[in-house]
VOGU-3710 file (C-alpha; in Angstrom, 3 decimals, decimal comma):
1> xxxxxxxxxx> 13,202/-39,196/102,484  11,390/-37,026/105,022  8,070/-37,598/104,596  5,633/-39,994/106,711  3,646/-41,061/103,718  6,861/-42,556/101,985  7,913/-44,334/105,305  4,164/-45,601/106,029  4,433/-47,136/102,276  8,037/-48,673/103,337
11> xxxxxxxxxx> 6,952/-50,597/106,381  3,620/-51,940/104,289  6,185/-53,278/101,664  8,041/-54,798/104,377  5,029/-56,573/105,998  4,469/-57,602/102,870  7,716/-59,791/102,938  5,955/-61,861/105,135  4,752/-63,712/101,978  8,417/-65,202/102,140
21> xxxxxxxxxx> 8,084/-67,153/106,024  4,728/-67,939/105,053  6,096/-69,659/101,639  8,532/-71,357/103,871  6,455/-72,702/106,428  3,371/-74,010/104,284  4,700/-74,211/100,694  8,208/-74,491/99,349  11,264/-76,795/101,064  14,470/-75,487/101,824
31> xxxxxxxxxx> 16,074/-75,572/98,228  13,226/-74,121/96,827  13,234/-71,415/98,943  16,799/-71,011/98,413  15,937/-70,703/94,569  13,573/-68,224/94,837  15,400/-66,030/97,683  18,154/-65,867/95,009  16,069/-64,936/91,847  14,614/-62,187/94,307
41> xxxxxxxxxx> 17,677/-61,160/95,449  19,475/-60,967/91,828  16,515/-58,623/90,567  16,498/-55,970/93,177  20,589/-56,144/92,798  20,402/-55,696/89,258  18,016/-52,773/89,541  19,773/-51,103/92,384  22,757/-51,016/89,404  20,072/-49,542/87,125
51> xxxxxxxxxx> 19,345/-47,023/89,676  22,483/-46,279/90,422  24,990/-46,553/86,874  22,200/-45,334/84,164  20,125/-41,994/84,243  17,412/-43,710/82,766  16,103/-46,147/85,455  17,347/-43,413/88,018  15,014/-40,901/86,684  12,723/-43,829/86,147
61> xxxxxxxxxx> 12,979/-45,102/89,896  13,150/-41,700/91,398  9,695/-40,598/89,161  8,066/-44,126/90,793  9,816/-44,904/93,929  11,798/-41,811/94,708  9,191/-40,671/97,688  10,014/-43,780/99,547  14,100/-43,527/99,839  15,608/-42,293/102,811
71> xxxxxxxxxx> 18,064/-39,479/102,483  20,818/-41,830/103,004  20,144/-44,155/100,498  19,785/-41,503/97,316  23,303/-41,899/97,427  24,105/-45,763/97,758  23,965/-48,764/95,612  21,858/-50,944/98,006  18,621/-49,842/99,838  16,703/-51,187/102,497
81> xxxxxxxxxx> 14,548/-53,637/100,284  17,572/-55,080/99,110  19,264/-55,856/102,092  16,065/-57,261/103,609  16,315/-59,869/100,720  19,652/-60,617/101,575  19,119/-61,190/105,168  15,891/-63,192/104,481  18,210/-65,370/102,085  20,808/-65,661/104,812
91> xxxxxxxxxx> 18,762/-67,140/107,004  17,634/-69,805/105,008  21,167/-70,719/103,527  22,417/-70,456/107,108  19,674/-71,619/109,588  17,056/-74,661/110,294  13,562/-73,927/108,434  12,713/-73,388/112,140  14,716/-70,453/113,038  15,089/-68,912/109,444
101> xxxxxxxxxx> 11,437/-68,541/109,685  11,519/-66,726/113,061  14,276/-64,894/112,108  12,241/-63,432/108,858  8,854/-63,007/110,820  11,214/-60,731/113,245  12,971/-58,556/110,774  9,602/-58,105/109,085  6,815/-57,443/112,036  9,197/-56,786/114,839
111> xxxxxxxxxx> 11,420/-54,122/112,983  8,263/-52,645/111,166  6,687/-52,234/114,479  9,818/-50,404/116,225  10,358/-48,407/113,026  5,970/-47,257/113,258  6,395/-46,506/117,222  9,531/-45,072/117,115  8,313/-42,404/114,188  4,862/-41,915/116,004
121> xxxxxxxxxx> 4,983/-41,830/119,759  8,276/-41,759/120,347  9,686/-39,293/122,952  12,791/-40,326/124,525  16,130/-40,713/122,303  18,377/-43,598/121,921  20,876/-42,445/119,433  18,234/-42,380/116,438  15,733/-44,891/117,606  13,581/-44,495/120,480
131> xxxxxxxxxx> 12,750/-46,180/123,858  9,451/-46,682/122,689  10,325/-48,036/119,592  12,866/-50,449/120,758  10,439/-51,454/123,585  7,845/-52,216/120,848  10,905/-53,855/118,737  11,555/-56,186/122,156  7,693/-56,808/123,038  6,889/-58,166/119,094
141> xxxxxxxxxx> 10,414/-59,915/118,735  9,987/-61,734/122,165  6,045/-62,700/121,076  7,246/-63,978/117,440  9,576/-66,341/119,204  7,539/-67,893/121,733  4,790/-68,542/119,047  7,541/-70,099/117,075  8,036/-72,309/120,160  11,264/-70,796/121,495
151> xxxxxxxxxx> 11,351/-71,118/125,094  10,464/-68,259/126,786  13,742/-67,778/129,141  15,315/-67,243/125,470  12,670/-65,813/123,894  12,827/-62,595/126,147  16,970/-62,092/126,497  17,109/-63,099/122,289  14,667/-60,035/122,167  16,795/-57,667/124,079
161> xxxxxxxxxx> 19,639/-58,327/122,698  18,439/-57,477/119,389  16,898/-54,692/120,354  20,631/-53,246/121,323  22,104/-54,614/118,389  19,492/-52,422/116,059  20,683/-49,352/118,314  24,431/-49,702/117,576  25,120/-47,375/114,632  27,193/-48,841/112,352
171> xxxxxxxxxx> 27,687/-48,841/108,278  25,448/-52,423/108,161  21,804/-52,371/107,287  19,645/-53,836/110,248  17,156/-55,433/107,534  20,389/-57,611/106,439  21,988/-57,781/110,562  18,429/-58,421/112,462  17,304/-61,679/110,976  21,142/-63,052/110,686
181> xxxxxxxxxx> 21,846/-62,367/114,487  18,309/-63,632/115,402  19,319/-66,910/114,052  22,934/-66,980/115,454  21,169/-66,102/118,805  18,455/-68,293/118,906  20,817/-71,211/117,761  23,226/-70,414/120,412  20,373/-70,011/123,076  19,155/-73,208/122,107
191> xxx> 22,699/-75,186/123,025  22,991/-73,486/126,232  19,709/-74,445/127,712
//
């Protein structure tokens, strides 16, 4: 995908995940949330194998949803709003309700708002993110912690390490790597101080 209009669309879908740590901090209890991370998580599987094993659904998905795909994902199995599912369910199988939900608001606001930066006033390269992007990625990231009551002599080194682990290119998603490393982090953090 090379168009802004597609990747504007993108990050709106992905803010609208927040409807998950929202449902997890008001609403439903762990197994619950569990459940429906699952049921989510088996539907966009199941048409990600649509997509990709019958011509139908492909011409179907590409007619509807082909404008948002990146270029990379045309040709794999999983896209980005699948592995966000499976990092949002990852947390909660993995992590307190405390730090699954800062880990989801994280991958959700903080990555949308490095991804929005990075595209529009970016200037100076990292690899293929940008300064600004990953300062706007560290800025959001180290704000959604210390509202979720993480100290803030974590809240700030949590944020820039993350912000270097969604610069290291690599064959994993950072929708599925940013919210599981924000947990393993912030647990970690939490023993050592």
């Amino acid at each position: 995908m090379s168009n802004t209009r597609g990747e504007w669309i993108r990050k709106i879908i992905h803010l609208a995940m927040a409807l998950f740590p929202l449902l997890y901090q008001y609403i439903l209890n762990r197994s619950e949330m569990i459940f429906l991370c699952s049921v989510m998580l088996v539907l966009l599987f199941t048409g990600e194998v649509l997509r990709t094993y019958t011509a139908y659904f492909r011409k179907l998905y590409i007619k509807t949803l082909g404008f948002m795909l990146r270029e990379e994902e045309e040709t794999t199995i999983i896209n980005g709003a699948t592995f966000l599912m499976a990092g949002l369910s990852l947390s909660v199988i993995a992590f307190p309700a405390s730090i699954a939900i800062i880990s989801m608001w994280v991958v959700i606001v903080a990555d949308s708002a490095a991804a929005l930066v990075g595209t529009h006033w970016g200037r100076r390269r990292l690899g293929n993110k940008t300064l600004e992007g990953s300062t706007a990625f560290v800025l959001v990231s180290a704000g959604i912690m210390l509202l979720g009551a993480t100290p803030p002599e974590l809240a700030l080194p949590v944020a820039v390490v993350l912000a270097i682990v969604e610069l290291i290119p690599g064959r994993f998603n950072d929708n599925l790597i940013l919210p599981v490393a924000t947990g393993v982090l912030l647990t970690v953090g939490e023993h050592l101080i």
